[in-house]
GUDO-7071 format. One record per atom (N, C-alpha, C): residue number from 0; residue in one letter; chain; atom name; x, y, z negated. Coordinates in pm, whole numbers, always signed. Atoms other than C-alpha are relative to their C-alpha. Layout:
N
<pt k="NUM" r="a" c="A" a="CA" east="X" north="Y" up="Z"/>
...
This chain:
55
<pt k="0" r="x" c="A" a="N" east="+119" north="-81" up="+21"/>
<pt k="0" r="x" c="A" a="CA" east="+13657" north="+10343" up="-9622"/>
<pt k="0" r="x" c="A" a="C" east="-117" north="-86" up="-47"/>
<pt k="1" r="x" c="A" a="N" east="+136" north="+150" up="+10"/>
<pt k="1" r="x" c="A" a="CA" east="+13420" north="+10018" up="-9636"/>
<pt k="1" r="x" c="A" a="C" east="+1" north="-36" up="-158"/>
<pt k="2" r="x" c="A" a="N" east="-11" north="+119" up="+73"/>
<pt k="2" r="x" c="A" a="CA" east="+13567" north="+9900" up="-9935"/>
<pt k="2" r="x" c="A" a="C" east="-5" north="+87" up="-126"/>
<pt k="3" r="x" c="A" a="N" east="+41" north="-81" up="+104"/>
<pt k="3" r="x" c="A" a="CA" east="+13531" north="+10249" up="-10128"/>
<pt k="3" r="x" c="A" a="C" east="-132" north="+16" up="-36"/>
<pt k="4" r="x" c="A" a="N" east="+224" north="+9" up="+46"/>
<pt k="4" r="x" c="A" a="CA" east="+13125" north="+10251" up="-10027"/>
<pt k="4" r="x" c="A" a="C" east="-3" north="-97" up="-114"/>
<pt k="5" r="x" c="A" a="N" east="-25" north="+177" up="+65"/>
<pt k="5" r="x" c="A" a="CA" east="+13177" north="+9873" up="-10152"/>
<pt k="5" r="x" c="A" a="C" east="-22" north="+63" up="-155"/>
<pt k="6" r="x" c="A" a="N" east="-9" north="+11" up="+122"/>
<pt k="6" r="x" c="A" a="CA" east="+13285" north="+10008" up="-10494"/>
<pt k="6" r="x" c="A" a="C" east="-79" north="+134" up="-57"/>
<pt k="7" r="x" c="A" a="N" east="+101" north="-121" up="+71"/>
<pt k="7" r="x" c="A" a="CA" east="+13088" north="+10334" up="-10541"/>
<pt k="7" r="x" c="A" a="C" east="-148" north="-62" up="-22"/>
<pt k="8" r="x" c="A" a="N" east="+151" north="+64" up="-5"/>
<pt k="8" r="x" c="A" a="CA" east="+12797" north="+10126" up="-10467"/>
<pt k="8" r="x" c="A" a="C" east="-70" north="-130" up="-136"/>
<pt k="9" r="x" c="A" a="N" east="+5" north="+99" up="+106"/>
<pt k="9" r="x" c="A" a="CA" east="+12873" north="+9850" up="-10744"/>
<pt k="9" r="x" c="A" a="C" east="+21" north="+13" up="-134"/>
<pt k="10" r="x" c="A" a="N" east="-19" north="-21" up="+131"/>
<pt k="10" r="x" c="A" a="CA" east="+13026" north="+9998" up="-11045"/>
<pt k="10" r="x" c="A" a="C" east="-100" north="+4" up="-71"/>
<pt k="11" r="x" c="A" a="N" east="+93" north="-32" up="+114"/>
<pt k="11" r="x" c="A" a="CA" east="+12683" north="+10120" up="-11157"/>
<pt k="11" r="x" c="A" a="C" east="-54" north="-212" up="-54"/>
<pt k="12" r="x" c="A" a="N" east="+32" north="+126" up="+20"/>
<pt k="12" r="x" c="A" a="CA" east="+12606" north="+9735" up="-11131"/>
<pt k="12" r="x" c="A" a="C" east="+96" north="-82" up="-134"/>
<pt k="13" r="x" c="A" a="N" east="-112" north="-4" up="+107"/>
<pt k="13" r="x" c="A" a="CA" east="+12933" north="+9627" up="-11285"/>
<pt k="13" r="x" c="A" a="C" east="+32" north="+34" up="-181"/>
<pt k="14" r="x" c="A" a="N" east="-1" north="-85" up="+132"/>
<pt k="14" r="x" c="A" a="CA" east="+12910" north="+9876" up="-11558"/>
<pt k="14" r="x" c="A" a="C" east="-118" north="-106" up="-115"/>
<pt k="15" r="x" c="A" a="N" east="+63" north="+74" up="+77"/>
<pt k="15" r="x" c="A" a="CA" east="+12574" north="+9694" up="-11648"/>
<pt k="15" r="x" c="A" a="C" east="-21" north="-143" up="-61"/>
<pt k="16" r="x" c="A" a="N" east="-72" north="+168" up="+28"/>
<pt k="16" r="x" c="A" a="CA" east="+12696" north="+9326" up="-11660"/>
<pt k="16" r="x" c="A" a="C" east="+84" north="+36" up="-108"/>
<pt k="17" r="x" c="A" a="N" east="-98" north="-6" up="+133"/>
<pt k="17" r="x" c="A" a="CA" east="+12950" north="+9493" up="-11891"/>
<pt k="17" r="x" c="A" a="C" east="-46" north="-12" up="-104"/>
<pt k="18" r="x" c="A" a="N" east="+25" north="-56" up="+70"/>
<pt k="18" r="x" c="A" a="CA" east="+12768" north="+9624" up="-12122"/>
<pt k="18" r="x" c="A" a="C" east="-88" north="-135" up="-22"/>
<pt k="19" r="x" c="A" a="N" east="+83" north="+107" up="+29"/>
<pt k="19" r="x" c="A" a="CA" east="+12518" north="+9308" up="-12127"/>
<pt k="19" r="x" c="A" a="C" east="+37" north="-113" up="-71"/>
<pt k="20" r="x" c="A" a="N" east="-77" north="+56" up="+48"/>
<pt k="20" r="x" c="A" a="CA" east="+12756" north="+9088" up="-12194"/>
<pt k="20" r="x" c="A" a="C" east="+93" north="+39" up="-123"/>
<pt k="21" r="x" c="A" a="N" east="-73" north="-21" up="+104"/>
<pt k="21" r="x" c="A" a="CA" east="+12957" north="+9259" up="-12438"/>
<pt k="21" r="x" c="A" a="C" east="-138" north="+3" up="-158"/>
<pt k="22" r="x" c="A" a="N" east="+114" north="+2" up="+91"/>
<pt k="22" r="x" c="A" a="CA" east="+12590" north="+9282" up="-12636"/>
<pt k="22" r="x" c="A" a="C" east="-37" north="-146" up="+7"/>
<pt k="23" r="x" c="A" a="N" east="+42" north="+112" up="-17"/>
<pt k="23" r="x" c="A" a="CA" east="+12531" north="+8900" up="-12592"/>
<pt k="23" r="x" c="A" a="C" east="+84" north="-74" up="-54"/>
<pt k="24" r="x" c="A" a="N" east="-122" north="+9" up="+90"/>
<pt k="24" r="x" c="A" a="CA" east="+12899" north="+8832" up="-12748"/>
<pt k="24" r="x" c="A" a="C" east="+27" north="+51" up="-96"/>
<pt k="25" r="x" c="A" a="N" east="+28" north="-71" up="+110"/>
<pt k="25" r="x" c="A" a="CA" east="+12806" north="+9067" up="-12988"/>
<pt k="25" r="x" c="A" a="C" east="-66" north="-81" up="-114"/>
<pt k="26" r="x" c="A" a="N" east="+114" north="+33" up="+83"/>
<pt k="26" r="x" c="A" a="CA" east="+12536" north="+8913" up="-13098"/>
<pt k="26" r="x" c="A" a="C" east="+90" north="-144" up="-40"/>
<pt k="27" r="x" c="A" a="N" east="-4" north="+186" up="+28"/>
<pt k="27" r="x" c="A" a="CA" east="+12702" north="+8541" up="-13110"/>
<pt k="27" r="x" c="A" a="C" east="+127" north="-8" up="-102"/>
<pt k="28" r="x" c="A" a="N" east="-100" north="-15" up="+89"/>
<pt k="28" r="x" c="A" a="CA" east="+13014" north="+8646" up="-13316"/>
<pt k="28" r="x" c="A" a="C" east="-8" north="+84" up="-106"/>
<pt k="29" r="x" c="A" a="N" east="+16" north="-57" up="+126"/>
<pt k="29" r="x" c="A" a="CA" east="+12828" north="+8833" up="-13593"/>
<pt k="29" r="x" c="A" a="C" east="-91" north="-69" up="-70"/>
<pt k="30" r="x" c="A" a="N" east="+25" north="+80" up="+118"/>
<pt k="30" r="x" c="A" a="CA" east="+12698" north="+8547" up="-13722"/>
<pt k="30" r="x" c="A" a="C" east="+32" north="-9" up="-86"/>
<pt k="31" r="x" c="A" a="N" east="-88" north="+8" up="+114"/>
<pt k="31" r="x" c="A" a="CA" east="+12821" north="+8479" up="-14055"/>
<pt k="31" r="x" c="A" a="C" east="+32" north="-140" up="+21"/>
<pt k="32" r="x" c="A" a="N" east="-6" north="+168" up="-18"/>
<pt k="32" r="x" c="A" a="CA" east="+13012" north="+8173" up="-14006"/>
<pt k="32" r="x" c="A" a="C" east="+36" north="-64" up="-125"/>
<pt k="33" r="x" c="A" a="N" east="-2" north="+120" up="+71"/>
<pt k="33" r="x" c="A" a="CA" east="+13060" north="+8039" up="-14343"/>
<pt k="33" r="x" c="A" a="C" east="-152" north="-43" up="+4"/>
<pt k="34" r="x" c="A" a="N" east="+102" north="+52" up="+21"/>
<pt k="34" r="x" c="A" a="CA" east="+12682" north="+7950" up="-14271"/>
<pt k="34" r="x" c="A" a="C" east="+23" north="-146" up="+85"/>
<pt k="35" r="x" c="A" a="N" east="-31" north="+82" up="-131"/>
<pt k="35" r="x" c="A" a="CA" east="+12826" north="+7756" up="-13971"/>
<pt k="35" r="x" c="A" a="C" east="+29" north="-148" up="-31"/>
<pt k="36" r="x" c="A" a="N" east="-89" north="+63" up="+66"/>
<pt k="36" r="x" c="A" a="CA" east="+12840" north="+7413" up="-14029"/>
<pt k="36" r="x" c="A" a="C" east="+147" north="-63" up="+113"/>
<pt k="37" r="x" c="A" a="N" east="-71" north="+57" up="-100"/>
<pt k="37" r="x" c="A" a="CA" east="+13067" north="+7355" up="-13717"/>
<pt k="37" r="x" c="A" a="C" east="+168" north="+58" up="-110"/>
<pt k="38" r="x" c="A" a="N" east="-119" north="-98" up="+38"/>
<pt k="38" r="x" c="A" a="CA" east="+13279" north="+7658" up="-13913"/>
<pt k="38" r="x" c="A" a="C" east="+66" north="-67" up="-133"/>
<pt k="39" r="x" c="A" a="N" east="-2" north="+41" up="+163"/>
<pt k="39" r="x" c="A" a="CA" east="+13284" north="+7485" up="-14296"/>
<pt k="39" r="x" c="A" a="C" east="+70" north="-142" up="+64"/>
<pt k="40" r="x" c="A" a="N" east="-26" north="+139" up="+5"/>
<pt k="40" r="x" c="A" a="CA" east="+13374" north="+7145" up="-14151"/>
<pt k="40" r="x" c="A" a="C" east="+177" north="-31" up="+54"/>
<pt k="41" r="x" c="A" a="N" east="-121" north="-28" up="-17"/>
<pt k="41" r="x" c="A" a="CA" east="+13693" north="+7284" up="-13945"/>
<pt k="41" r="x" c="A" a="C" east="+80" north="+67" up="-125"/>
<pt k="42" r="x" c="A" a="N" east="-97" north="-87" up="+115"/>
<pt k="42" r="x" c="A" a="CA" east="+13805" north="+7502" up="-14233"/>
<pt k="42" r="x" c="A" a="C" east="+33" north="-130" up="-89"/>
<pt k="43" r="x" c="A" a="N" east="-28" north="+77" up="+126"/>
<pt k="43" r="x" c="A" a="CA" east="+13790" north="+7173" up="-14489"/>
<pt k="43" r="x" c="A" a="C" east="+88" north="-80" up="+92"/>
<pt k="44" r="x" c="A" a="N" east="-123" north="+88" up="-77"/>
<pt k="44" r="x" c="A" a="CA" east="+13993" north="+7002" up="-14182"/>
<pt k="44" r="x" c="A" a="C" east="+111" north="+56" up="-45"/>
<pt k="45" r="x" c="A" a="N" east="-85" north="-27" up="-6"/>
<pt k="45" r="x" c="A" a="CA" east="+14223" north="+7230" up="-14223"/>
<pt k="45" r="x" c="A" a="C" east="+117" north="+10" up="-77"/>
<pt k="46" r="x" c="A" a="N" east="-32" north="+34" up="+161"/>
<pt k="46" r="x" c="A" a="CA" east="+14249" north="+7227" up="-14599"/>
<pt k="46" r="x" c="A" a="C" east="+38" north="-137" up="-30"/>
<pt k="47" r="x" c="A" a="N" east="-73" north="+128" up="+32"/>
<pt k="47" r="x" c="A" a="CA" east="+14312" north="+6881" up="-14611"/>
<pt k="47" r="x" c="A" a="C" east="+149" north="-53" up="+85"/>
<pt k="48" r="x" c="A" a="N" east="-165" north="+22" up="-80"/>
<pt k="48" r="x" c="A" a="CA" east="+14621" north="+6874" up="-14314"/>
<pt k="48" r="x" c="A" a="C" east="+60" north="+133" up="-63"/>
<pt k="49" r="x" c="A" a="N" east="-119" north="-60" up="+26"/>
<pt k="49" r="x" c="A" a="CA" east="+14766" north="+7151" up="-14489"/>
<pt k="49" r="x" c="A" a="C" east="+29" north="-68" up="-163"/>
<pt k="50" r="x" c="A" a="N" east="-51" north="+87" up="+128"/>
<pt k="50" r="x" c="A" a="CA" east="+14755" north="+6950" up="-14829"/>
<pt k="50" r="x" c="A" a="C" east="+105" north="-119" up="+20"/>
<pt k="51" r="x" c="A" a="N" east="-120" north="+91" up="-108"/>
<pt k="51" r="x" c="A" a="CA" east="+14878" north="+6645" up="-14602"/>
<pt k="51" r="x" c="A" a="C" east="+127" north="+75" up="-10"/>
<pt k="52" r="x" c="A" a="N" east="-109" north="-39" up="-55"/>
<pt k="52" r="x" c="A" a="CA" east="+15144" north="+6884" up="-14477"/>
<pt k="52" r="x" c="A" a="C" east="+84" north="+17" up="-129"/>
<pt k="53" r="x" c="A" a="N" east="-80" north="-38" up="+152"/>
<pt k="53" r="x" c="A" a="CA" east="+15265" north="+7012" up="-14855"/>
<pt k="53" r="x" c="A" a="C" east="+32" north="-136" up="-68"/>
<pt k="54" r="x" c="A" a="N" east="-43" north="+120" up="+67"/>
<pt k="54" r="x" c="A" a="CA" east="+15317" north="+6636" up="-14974"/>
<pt k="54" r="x" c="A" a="C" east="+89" north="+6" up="+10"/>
């Protein structure tokens, strides 16, 4: 019975961590990452070990 108060009492909480977070991950993965240079520097890694790899 304790542990249903427990969760009637939290979801509304719950719910809003969801939703906060899914808008905060939102926001950080609609960057455009070819601006990225973390993103441009892995992609030309990758381009050069798959040239490596085709030798």
């Amino acid at each position: 019975m304790a542990s249903l108060i427990f969760d009637l009492l939290m979801w509304p909480i719950e719910w809003l961590l969801d939703k906060f977070f899914n808008i905060v991950l939102w926001r950080k993965t609609s960057t455009n990452p070819p601006d990225d240079p973390d993103y441009q520097a892995n992609v030309q890694r990758l381009i050069e070990r798959n040239r490596e790899f085709e030798k």
